[in-house]
C-alpha positions as CSV (number, residue, x, y, z in Angstrom):
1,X,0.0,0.0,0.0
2,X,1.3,3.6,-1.2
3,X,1.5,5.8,2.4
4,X,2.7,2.9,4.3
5,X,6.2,2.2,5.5
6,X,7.3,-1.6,5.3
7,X,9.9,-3.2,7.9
8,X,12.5,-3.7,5.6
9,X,12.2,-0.2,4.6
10,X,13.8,0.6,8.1
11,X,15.3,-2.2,9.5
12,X,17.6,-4.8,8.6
13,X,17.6,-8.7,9.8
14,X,21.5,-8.4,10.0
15,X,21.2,-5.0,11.7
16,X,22.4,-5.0,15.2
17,X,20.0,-2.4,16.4
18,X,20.8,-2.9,20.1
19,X,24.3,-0.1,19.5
20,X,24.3,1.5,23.6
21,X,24.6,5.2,23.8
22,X,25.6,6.7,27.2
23,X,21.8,7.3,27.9
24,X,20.7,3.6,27.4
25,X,23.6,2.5,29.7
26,X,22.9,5.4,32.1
27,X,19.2,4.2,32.0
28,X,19.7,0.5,32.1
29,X,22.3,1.0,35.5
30,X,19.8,2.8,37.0
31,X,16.5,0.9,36.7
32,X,18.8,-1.7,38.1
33,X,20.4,0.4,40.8
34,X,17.9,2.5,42.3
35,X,15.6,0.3,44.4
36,X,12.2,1.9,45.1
37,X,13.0,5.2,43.3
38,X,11.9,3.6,40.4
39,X,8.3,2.5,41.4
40,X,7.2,6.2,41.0
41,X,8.2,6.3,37.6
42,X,7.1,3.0,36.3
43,X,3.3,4.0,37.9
44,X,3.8,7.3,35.9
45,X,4.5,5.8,32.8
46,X,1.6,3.1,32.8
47,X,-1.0,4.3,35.1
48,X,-1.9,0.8,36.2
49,X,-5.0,0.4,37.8
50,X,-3.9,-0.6,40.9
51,X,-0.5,1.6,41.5
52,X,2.8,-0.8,41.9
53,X,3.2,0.0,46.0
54,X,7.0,1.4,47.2
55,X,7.6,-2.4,48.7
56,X,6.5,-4.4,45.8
57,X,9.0,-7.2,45.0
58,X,10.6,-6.2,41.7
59,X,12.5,-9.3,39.8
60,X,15.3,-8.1,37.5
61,X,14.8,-10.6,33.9
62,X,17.9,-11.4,31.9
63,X,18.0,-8.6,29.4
64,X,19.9,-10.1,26.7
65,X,17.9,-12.5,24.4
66,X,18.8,-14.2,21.1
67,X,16.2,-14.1,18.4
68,X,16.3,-16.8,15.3
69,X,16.5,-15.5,11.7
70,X,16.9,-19.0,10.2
71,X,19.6,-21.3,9.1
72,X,20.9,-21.1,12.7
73,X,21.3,-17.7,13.0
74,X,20.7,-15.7,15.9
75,X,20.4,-11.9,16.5
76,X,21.3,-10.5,19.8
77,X,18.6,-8.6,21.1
78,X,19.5,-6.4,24.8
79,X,16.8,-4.6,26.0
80,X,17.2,-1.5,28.6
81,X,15.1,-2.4,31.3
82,X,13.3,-6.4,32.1
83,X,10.8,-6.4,35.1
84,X,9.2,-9.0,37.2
85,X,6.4,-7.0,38.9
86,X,3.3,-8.3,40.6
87,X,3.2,-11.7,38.0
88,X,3.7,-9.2,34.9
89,X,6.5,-8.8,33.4
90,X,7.7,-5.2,32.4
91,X,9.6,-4.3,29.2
92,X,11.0,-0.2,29.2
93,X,12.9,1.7,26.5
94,X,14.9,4.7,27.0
95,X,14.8,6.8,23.5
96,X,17.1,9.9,23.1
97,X,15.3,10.6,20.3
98,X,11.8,9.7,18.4
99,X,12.5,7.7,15.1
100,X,11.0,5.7,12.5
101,X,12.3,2.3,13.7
102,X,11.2,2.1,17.9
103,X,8.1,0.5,17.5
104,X,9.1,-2.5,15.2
105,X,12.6,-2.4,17.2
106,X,9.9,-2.9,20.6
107,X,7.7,-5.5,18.6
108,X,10.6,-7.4,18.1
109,X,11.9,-7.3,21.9
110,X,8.3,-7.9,23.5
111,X,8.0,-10.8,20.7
112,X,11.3,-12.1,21.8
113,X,10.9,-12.1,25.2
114,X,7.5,-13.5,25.5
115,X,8.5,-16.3,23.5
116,X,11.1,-16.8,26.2
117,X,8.4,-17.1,28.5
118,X,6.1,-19.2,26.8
119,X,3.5,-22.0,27.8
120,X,3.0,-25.3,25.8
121,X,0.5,-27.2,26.5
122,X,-1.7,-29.7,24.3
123,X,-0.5,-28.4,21.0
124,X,-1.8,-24.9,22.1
125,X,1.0,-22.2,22.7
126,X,0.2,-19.4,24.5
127,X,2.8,-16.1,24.7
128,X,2.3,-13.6,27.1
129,X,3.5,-9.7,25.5
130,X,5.2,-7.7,28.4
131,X,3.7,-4.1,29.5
132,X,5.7,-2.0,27.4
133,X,6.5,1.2,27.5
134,X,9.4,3.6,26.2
135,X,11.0,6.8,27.9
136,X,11.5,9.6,25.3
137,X,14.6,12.1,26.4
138,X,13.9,14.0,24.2
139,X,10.1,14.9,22.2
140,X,8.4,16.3,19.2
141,X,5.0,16.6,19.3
142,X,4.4,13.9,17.0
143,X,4.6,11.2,19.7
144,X,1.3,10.3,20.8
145,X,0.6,9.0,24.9
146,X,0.6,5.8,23.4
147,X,1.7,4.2,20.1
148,X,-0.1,0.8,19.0
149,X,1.1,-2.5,17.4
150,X,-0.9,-4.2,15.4
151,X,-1.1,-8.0,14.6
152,X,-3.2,-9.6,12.0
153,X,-3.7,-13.2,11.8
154,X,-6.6,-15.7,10.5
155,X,-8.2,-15.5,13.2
156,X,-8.4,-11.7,13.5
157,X,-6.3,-9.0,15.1
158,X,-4.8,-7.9,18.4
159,X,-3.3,-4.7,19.4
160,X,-1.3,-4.0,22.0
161,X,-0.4,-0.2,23.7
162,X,3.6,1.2,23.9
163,X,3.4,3.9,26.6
164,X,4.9,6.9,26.4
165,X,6.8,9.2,28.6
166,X,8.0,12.2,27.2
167,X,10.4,14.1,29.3
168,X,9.7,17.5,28.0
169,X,6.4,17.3,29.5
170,X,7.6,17.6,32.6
171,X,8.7,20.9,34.4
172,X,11.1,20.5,37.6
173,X,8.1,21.4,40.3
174,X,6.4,18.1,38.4
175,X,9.1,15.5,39.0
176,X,9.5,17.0,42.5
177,X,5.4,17.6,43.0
178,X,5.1,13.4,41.4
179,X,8.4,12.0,43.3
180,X,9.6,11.0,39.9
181,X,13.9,11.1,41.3
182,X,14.2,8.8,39.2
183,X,14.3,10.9,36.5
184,X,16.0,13.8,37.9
185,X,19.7,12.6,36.3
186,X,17.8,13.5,32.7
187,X,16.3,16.9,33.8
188,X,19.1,17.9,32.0
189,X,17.9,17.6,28.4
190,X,14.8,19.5,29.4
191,X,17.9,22.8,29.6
192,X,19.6,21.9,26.2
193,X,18.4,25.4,25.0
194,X,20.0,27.3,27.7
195,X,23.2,25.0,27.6
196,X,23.8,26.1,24.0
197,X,23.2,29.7,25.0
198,X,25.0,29.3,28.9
199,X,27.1,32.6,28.7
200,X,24.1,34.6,28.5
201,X,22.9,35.6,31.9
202,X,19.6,34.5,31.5
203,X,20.0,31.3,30.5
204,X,22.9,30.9,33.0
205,X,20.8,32.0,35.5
206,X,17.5,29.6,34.9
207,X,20.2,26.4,35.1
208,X,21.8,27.3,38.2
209,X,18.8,27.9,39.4
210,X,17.0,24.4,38.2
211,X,19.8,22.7,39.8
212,X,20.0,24.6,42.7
213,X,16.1,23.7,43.6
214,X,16.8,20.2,42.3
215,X,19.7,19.7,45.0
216,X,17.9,21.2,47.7
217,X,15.0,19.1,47.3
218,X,17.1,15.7,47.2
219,X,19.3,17.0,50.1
220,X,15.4,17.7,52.4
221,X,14.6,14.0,51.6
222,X,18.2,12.9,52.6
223,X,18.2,14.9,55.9
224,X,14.5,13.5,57.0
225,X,15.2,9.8,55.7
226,X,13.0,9.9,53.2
227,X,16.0,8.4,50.7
């Protein structure tokens, strides 16, 4: 169909497209570093019905997985972030930027990893597709609160949500106002315009200032055991 993009319009089957950037490592250490901090975000991201609670157990899943592309093959798949979390299992991206490959790149991972998880039972297989969701450091306001995928079979479709989180929607007194420290290490793309323009006063003056409140606020939590 004229309009539509095709897969192998943007990805390739011998593509590695699991290449780390600073912010994927950065995100990946922390969702497995910092403990309850990241319970907040998680419940921001998917809005669950019934909120994950601060001591939930939370499983880390092996996030390296080997998909097949035939004749023994295999393609090294690493996502950022594998959850165990109240029986579901939890599958997060974290996107510097929007592009046109994330949602088949996230197809393939949930596909992957609920295979991985499977159940067999009297020739009937059944594959569980984790909660997915990706964090987007950066935004255009193209990306929707949720993207879709799609799958068409014989017997009909199914579609499955990809949360969203887009950084830039949040202002400083919002992460502090929703307890969202977890993402107070990335605040710092939200200030890429007065970065680039950092020897003018006003700009100067708005980052200090951002990190000035940010460190206060971390420091009042510290000093009444809140963290």
């Amino acid at each position: 169909m004229e309009g539509i993009k095709r897969i192998t319009d943007t990805i390739s089957v011998e593509t590695d497209s699991t290449s780390n950037t600073p912010y994927d490592d950065a995100f990946r250490t922390m969702m497995g570093k910092s403990g309850v901090l990241r319970v907040a975000f998680i419940n921001e991201m998917f809005h669950p019905s019934r909120p994950i609670k601060s001591d939930t157990k939370i499983d880390e899943a092996v996030n390296e997985n080997f998909s097949e592309h035939g004749n023994g093959a295999q393609r090294r798949l690493v996502t950022d972030s594998l959850l165990h979390i109240d029986g579901s299992t939890y599958h997060i991206e974290c996107q510097s930027l929007p592009d046109g490959t994330i949602l088949v790149r996230m197809f393939e991972y949930d596909l992957t990893v609920g295979l991985k998880e499977s159940r067999y039972e009297d020739y009937h297989l059944t594959v569980d597709i984790p909660v997915s969701g990706v964090l987007f450091l950066r935004s255009t306001k193209n990306i929707p609160d949720e993207m879709k995928v799609t799958i068409n079979a014989v017997g009909g479709s199914i579609e499955y949500p990809v949360a969203t989180l887009k950084l830039s929607d949040y202002t400083l007194d919002d992460l502090i106002s929703k307890n969202l420290l977890f993402l107070f290490p990335f605040y710092i793309f939200n200030l890429e315009k007065e970065l680039k323009t950092f020897e003018k006063t006003e700009s100067r003056t708005k980052v200090i200032s951002s990190f000035s409140e940010l460190l206060e606020y971390v420091n009042e939590l510290y000093n009444t055991e809140k963290i």
